[in-house]
C-alpha positions in Angstrom: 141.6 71.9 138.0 141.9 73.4 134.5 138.1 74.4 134.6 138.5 76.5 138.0 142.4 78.0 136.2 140.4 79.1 133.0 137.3 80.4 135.4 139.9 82.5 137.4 141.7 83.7 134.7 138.5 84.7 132.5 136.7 85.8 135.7 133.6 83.8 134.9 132.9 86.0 131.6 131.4 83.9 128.6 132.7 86.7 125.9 132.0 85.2 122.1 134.4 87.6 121.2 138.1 85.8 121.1 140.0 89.0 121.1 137.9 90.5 124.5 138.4 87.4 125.9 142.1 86.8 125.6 142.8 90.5 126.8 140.9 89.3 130.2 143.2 85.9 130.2 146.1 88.3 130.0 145.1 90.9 132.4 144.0 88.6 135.2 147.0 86.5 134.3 149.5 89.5 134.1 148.2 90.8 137.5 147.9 87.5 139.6 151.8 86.8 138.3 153.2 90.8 139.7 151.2 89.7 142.7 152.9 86.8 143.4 156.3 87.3 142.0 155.6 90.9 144.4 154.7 88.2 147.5 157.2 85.9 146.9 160.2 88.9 146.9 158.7 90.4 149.9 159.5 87.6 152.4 163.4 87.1 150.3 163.9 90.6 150.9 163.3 90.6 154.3 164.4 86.9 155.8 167.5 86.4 152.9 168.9 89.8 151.4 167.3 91.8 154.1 166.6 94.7 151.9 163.4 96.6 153.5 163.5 99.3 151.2 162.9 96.8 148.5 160.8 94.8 150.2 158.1 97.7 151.0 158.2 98.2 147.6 157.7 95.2 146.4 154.8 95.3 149.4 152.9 98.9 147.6 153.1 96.7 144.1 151.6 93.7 145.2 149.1 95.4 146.9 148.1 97.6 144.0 148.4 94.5 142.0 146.0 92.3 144.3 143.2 95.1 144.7 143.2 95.5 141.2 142.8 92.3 140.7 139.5 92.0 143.2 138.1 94.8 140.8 138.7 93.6 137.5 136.9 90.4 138.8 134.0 92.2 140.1 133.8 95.1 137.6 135.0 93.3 134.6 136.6 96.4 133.5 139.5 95.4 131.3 141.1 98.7 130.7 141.1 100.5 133.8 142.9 97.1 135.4 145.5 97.5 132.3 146.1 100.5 132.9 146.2 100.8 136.9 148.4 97.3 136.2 150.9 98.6 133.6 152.1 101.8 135.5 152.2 99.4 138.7 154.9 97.5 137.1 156.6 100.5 135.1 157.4 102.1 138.7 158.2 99.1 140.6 160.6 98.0 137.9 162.1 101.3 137.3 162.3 102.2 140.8 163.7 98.3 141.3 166.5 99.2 138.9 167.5 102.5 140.4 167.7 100.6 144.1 169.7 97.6 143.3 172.1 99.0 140.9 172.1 96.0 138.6 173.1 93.8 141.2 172.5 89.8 141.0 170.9 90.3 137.0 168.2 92.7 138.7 167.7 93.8 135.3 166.5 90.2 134.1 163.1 91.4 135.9 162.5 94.4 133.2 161.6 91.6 130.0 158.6 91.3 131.6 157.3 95.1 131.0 156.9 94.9 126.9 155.7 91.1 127.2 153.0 92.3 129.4 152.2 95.6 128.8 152.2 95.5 124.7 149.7 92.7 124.2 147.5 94.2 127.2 147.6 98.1 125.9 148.1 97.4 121.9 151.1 97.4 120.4 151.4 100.7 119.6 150.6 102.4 122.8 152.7 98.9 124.5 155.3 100.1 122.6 155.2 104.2 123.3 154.8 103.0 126.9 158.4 100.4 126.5 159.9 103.2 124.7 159.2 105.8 127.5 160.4 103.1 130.3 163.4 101.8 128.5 164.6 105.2 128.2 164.3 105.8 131.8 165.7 102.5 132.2 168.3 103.0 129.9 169.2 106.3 131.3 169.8 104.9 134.6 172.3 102.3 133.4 174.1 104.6 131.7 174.9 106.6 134.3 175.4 103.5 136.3 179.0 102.3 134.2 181.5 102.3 136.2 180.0 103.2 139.2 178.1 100.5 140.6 179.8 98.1 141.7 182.5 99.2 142.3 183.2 99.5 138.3 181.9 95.8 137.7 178.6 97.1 135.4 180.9 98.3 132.4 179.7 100.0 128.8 179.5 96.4 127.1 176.9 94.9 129.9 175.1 97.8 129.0 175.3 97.3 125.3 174.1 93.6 125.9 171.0 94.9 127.9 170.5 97.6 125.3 170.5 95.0 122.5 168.6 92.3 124.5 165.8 94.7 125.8 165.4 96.0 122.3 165.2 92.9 120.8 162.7 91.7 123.1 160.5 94.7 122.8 160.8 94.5 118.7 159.3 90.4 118.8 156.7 91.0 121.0 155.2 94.4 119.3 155.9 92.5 115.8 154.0 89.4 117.3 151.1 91.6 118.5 150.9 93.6 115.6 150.7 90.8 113.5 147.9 89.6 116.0 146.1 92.4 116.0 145.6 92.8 112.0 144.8 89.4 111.6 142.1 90.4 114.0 141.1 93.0 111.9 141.0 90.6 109.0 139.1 87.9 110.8 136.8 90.8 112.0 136.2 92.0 107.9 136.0 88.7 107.0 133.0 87.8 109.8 131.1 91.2 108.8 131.3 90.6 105.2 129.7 86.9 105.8 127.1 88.5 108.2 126.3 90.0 105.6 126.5 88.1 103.2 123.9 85.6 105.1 121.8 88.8 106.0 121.0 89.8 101.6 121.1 85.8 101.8 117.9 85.7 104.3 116.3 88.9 102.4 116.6 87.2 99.2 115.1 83.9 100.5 111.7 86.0 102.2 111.4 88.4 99.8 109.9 88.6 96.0 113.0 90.4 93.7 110.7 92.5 92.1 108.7 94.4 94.6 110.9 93.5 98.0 107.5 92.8 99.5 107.7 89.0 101.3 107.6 86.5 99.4 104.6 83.8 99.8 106.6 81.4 101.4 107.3 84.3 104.0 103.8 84.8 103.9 103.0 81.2 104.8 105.2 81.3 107.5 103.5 84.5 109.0 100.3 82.4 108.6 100.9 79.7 110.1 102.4 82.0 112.6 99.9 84.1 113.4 97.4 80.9 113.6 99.2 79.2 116.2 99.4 82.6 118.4 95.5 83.0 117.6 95.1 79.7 119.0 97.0 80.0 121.7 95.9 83.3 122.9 92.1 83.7 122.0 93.7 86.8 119.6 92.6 87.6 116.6 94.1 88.5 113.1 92.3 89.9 109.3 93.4 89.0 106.1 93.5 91.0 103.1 93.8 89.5 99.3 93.7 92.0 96.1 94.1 91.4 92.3 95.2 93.9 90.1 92.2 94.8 87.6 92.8 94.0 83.8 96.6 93.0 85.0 96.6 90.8 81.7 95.3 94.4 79.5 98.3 96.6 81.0 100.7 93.7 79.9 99.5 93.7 76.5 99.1 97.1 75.5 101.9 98.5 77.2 104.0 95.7 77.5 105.9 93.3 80.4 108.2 96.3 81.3 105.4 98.8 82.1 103.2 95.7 84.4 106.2 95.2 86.0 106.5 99.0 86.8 102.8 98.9 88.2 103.5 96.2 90.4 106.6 98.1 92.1 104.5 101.6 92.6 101.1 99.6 93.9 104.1 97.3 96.5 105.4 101.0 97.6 101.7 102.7 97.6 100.6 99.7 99.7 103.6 99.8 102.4 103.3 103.9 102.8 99.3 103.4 103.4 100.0 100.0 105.8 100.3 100.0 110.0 104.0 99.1 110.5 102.6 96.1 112.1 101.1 94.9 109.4 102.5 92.1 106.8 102.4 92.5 102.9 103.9 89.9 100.4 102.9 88.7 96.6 100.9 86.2 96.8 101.6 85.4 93.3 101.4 87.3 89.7 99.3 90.6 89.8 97.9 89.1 93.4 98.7 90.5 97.0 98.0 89.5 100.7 98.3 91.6 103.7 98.1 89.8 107.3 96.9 92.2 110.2 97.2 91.3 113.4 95.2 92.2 116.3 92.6 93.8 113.5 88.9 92.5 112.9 87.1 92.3 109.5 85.3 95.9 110.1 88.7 97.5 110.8 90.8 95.8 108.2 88.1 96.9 105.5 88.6 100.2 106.3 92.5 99.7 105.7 91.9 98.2 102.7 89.8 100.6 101.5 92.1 103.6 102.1 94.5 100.9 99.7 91.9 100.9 96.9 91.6 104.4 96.7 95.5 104.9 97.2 96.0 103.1 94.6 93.7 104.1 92.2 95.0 107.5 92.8 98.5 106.5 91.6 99.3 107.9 88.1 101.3 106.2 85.6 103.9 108.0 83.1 101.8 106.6 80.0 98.8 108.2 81.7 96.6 105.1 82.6 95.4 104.5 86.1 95.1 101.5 87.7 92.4 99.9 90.3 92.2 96.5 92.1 89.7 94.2 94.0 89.6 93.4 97.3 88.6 90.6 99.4 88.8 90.7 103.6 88.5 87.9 105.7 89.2 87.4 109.4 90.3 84.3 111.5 88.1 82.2 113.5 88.1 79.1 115.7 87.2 77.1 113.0 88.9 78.3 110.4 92.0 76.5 108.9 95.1 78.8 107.1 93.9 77.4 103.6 90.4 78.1 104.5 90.9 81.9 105.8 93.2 82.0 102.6 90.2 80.7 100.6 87.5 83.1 102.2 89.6 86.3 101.6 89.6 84.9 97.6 86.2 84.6 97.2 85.3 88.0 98.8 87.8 89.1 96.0 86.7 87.6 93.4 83.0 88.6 94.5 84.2 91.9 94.7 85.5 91.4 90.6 82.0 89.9 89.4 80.6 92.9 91.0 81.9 95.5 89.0 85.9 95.3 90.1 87.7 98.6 91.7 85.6 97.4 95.4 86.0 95.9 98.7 84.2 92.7 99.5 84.2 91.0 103.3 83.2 87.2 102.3 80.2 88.1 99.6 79.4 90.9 101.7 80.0 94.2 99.0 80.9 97.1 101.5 81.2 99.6 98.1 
């Protein structure tokens, strides 16, 4: 029973936000309550007080109440049912008020306005809206002592509703002010942790120097990449390159000035790279670039356009720089450590034959 209440009154929505979800709790619940407090009036109206004017208005408001209702549940739209909703009850109660004089604590029926209408429309346009209807309200009342009832709704019953009404109005918009900067805080507080677990995730793939992955990333993408390969008969390159006479710059210029090469070469390399493509220190002066859906032939071209980008790359203390490079791509047969181990020795055969080159397994292509 609770299950089929709370699937009515959300209209099957599964919102993870609280706040979107409580305003369609509220609407449905605000407009299935005028409808029925609407139906039930109808047939007292007409078989107990027999008041017909009353009764067809209380007929237009639950009929506007009831459609709107049908809609929200199909549409979903939350505002449009406030809205159509809140101006349902502000006429029906202010034209209630105006028909029955205050008679039998008709007036009781106007608490429910600011109660509904300022946690469903905000609580500062719930309470421009309660201000507008309680001076209408209030208006008629006034002009009402002394008169109706033959004198029996005097100045103090009109204080008390005054004070009462206000009163009301003033705990509700307090309550859903209060609601809806905590809210805001809760809201702050969730962005600040997203990110806060976003930098969290960068700094976990990512080496702090350059901001290329990290080679625990890297080993991820492998494995990755593998399994798809597998999988889908696709293929995939690898790219390894060292840094020529890393240990050279380091000494003669000094830790500051290697560690300046490594960020320009990580930037050269991303600007020269397919955005598909995956770049990450492998370790030291070392880096390895994973290609997908790009064979041997192809992925040495790339990574020749990287040698001479990179070569072309000028330092401050006028030095240039150059690296090896070593090209393997994934086969059948091949495990992640030996593809890994391939693209190594094609670099380091690349080194031992004369550096500043581009080797595919042994095989010098420069």
């Amino acid at each position: 029973m609770k299950h089929l209440i709370y699937r009515f009154l959300s209209a099957g929505i599964n919102s993870t936000e609280t706040k979107a979800l409580r305003m369609m709790i509220t609407a449905n619940g605000f407009l299935f309550i005028t409808a029925s407090i609407c139906l039930l009036a109808i047939f007292l109206n007409i078989l107990v007080t027999g008041s017909m004017t009353i009764a067809i208005l209380d007929a237009i408001a639950f009929t506007i109440s009831v459609f709107t209702l049908i809609d929200l549940h199909r549409h979903h739209v939350i505002k449009r049912a406030v809205i159509v909703g809140s101006v349902n009850l502000f006429f029906l109660l202010i034209a209630f008020a105006y028909i029955n004089q205050g008679n039998e604590f008709g007036f009781i029926w106007t608490i429910f306005f600011p109660i509904f209408v300022i946690p469903l429309m905000g609580h500062k346009k719930g309470l421009l809206l309660s201000t507008i209807f309680y001076f209408i309200l209030f208006s008629i009342a006034y002009h009402g002592i002394g008169v109706w009832d033959n004198g029996d709704w005097s100045q103090k019953a009109f204080i008390r509703l005054f004070l009462a009404s206000t009163v009301l109005t003033y705990l509700v918009y307090t309550y859903e002010a209060t609601l809806h900067h905590t809210d805001l805080e809760l809201q702050r507080v969730h962005d600040k942790e997203a990110k806060y677990l976003e930098e969290l995730h960068r700094l976990s793939v990512s080496d702090p120097l350059t901001g290329l992955y990290n080679r625990r990333r890297i080993n991820e993408l492998l494995e990755e990449y593998t399994n798809k390969a597998k999988r889908y008969q696709d293929i995939f390159s690898l790219i390894l390159f060292d840094i020529d006479d890393f240990k050279y710059i380091n000494d003669r210029y000094g830790h500051n000035i290697g560690d300046q090469v490594l960020i320009r070469i990580a930037e050269t390399a991303k600007n020269i790279l397919r955005k598909t493509d995956y770049i990450g220190r492998w370790g030291g002066e070392e880096f390895l670039i994973l290609l997908p859906k790009t064979g041997e032939e192809d992925t040495a071209e790339i990574a020749e356009k990287l040698r001479i980008g990179i070569q072309a790359i000028v330092f401050p203390e006028t030095f240039s720089v150059t690296c090896s490079f070593g090209v393997s791509e994934y086969s059948e047969r091949l495990e992640i450590d030996s593809l890994v181990n391939n693209a190594d020795k094609a670099m380091y055969h690349a080194k031992n034959s004369g550096k500043n080159r581009v080797c595919i397994e042994r095989v010098i292509l420069q």
